[in-house]
BALUM-267376 format. One record per residue (C-alpha): residue number from 0; x, y, z. Coordinates in nm, 2 decimals. Layout:
<torlo k="NUM" x="X" y="Y" z="Z"/>
...
This chain:
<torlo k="0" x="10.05" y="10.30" z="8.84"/>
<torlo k="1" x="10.24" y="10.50" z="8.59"/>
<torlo k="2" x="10.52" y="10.72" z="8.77"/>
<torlo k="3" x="10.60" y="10.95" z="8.41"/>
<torlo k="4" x="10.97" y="11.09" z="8.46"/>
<torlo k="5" x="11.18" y="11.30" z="8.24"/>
<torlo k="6" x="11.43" y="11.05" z="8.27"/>
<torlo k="7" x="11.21" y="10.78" z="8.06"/>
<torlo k="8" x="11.27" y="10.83" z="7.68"/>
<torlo k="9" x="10.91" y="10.83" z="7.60"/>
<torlo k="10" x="10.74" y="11.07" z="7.83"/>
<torlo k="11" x="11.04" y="11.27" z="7.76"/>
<torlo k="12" x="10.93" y="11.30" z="7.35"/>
<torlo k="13" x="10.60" y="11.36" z="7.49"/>
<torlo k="14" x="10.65" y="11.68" z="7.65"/>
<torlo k="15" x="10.87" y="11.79" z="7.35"/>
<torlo k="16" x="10.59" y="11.73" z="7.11"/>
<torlo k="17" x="10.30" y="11.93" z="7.37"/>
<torlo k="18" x="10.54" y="12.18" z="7.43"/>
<torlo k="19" x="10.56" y="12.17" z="7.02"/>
<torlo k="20" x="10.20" y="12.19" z="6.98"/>
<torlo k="21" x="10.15" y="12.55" z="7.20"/>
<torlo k="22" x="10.17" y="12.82" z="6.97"/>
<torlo k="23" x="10.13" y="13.23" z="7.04"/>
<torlo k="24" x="9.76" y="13.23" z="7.05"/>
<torlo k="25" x="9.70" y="12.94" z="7.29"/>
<torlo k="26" x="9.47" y="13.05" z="7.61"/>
<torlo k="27" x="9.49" y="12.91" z="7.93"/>
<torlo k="28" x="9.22" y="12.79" z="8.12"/>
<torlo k="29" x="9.37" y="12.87" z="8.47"/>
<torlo k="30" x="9.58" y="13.15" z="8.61"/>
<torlo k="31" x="9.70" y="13.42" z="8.51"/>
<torlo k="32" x="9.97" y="13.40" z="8.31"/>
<torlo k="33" x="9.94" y="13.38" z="7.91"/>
<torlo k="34" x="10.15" y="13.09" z="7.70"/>
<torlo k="35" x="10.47" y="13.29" z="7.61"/>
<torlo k="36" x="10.52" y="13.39" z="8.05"/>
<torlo k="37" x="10.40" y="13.03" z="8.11"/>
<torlo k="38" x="10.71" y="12.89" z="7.88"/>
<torlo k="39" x="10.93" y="13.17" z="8.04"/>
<torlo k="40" x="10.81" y="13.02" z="8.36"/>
<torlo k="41" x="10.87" y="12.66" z="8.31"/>
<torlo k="42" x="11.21" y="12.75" z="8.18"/>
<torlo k="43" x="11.29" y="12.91" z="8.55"/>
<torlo k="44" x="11.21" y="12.65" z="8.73"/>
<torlo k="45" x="11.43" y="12.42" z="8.51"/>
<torlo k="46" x="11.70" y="12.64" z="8.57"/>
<torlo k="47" x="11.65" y="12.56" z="8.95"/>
<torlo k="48" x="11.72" y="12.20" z="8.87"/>
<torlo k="49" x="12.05" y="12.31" z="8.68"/>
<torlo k="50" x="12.20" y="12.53" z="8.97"/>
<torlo k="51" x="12.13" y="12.85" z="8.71"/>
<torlo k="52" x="11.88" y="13.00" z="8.91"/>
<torlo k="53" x="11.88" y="12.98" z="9.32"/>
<torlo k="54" x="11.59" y="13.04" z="9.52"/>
<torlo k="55" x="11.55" y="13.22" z="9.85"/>
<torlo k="56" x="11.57" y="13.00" z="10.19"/>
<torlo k="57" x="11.19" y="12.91" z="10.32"/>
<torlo k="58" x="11.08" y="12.87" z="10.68"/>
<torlo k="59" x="11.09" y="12.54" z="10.85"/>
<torlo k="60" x="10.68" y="12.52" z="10.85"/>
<torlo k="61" x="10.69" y="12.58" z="10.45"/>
<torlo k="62" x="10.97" y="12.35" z="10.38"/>
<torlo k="63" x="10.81" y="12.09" z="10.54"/>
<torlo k="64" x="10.46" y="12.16" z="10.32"/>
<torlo k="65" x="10.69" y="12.10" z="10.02"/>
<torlo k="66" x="10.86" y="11.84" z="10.16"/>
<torlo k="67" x="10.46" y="11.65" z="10.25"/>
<torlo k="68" x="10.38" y="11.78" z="9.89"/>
<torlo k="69" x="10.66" y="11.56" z="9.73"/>
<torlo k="70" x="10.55" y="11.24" z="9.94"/>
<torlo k="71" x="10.25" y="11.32" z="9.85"/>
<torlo k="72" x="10.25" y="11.34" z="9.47"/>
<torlo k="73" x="10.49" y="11.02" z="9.51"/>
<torlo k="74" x="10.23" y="10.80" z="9.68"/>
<torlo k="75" x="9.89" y="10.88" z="9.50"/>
<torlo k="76" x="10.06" y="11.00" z="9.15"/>
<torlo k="77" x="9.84" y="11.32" z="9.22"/>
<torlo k="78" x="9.96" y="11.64" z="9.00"/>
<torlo k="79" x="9.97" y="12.00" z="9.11"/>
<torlo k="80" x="9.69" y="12.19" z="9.22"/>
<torlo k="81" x="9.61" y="12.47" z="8.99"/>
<torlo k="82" x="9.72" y="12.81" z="9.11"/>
<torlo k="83" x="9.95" y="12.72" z="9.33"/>
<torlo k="84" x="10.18" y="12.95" z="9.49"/>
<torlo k="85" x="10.54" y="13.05" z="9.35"/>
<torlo k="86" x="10.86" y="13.17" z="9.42"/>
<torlo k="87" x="10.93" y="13.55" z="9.38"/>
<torlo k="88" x="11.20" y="13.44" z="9.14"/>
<torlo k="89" x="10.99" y="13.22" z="8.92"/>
<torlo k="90" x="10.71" y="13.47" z="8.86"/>
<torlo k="91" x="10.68" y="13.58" z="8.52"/>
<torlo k="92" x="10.45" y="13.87" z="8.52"/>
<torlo k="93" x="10.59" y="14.07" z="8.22"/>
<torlo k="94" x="10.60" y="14.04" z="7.81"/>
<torlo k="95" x="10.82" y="13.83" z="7.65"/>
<torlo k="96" x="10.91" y="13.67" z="7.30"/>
<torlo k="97" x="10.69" y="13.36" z="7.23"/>
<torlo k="98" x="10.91" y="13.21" z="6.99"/>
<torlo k="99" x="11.22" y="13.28" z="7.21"/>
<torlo k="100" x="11.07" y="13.13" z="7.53"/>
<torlo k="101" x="10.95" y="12.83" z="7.33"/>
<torlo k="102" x="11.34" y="12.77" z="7.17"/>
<torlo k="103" x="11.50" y="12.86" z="7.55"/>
<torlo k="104" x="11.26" y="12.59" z="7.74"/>
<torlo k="105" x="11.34" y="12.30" z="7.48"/>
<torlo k="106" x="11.71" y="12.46" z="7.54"/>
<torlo k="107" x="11.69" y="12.39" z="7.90"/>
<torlo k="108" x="11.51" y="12.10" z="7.89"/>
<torlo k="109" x="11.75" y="11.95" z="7.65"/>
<torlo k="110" x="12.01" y="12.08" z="7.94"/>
<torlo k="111" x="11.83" y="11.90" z="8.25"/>
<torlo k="112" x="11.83" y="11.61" z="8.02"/>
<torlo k="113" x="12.20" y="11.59" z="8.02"/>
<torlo k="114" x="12.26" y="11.63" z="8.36"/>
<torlo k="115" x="12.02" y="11.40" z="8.47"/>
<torlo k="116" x="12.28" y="11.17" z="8.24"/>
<torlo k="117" x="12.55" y="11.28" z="8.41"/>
<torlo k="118" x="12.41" y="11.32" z="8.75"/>
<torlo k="119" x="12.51" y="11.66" z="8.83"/>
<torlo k="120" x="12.15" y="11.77" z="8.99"/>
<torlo k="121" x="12.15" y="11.89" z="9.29"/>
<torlo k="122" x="12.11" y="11.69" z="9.62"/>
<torlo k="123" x="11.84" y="11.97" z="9.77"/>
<torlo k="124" x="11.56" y="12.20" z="9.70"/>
<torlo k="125" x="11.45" y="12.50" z="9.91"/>
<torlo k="126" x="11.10" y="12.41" z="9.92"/>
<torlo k="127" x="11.09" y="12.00" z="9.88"/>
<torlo k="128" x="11.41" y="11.92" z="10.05"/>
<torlo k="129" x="11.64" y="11.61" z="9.99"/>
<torlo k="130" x="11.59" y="11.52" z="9.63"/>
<torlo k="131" x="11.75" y="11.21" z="9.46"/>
<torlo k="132" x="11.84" y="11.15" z="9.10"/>
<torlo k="133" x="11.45" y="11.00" z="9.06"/>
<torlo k="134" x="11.32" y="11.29" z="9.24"/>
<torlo k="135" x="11.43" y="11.58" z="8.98"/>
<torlo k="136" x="11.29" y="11.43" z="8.65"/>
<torlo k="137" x="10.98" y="11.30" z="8.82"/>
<torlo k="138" x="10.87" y="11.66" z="8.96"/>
<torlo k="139" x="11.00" y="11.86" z="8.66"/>
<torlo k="140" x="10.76" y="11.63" z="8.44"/>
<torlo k="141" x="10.48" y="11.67" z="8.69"/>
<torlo k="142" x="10.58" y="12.06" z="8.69"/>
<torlo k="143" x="10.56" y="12.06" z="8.31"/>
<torlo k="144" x="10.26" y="11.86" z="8.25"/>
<torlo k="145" x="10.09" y="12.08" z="8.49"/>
<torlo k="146" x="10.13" y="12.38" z="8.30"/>
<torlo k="147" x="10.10" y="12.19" z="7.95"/>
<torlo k="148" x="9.72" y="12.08" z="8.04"/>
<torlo k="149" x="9.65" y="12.44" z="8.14"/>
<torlo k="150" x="9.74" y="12.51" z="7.78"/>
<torlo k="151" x="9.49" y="12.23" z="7.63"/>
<torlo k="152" x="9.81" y="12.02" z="7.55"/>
């Protein structure tokens, strides 16, 4: 079973060239938000990864969710369900540039690339808990993918 990671070379091209392939009039078949809030979106939650954005603290009964969630998508290589709860913080509910939130994700995720490098992600997340240097670039890819398919790409 095929574990895709930002981390590998390869699956890292790929979501440059999906991410490529969106453009301004691409629908979504799930949710509600539209391409250019979804890109905004997936931006923010990379930012998490780099320490640029912080999310509030969670109860213990939702940590622990995440934290069955992450073992979860470990053991059966599952994605994430569609319209799935966020973060306050990571809600993008407003208008926004297309072309600009297309440059700033392959910005950020040039960013989180880097880091990953250099190992200077963080050892925790609010909502799946410890996270190690495989952890990061395997959720973030699962994250983007996620979003990517609900875009037809």
């Amino acid at each position: 079973m095929v574990r895709k990671s930002l981390n590998n070379p390869q699956y890292y091209k790929e979501i440059i060239s999906r991410i490529s392939m969106l453009s301004e009039n691409s629908i979504g078949k799930w949710g509600k938000m539209n391409v250019c809030q979804m890109l905004k979106h997936c931006d923010l939650v990379l930012q998490v990864a780099l320490g640029s954005v912080e999310l509030p603290r969670i109860n213990l009964l939702f940590e622990t969710i995440g934290i069955l969630t992450k073992a979860e998508m470990y053991v059966f290589n599952n994605g994430i369900p569609r319209n799935m709860p966020t973060f306050q913080k990571l809600i993008v509910n407003f208008d926004c540039d297309f072309d600009g939130s297309k440059t700033n994700l392959l910005k950020t995720l040039e960013e989180f690339r880097k880091a990953c490098e250099t190992h200077t992600l963080p050892d925790r997340h609010r909502l799946f808990g410890k996270m190690t240097e495989k952890d990061w670039p395997f959720l973030e890819y699962k994250h983007l993918d996620h979003h990517l398919k609900q875009f037809n790409v």
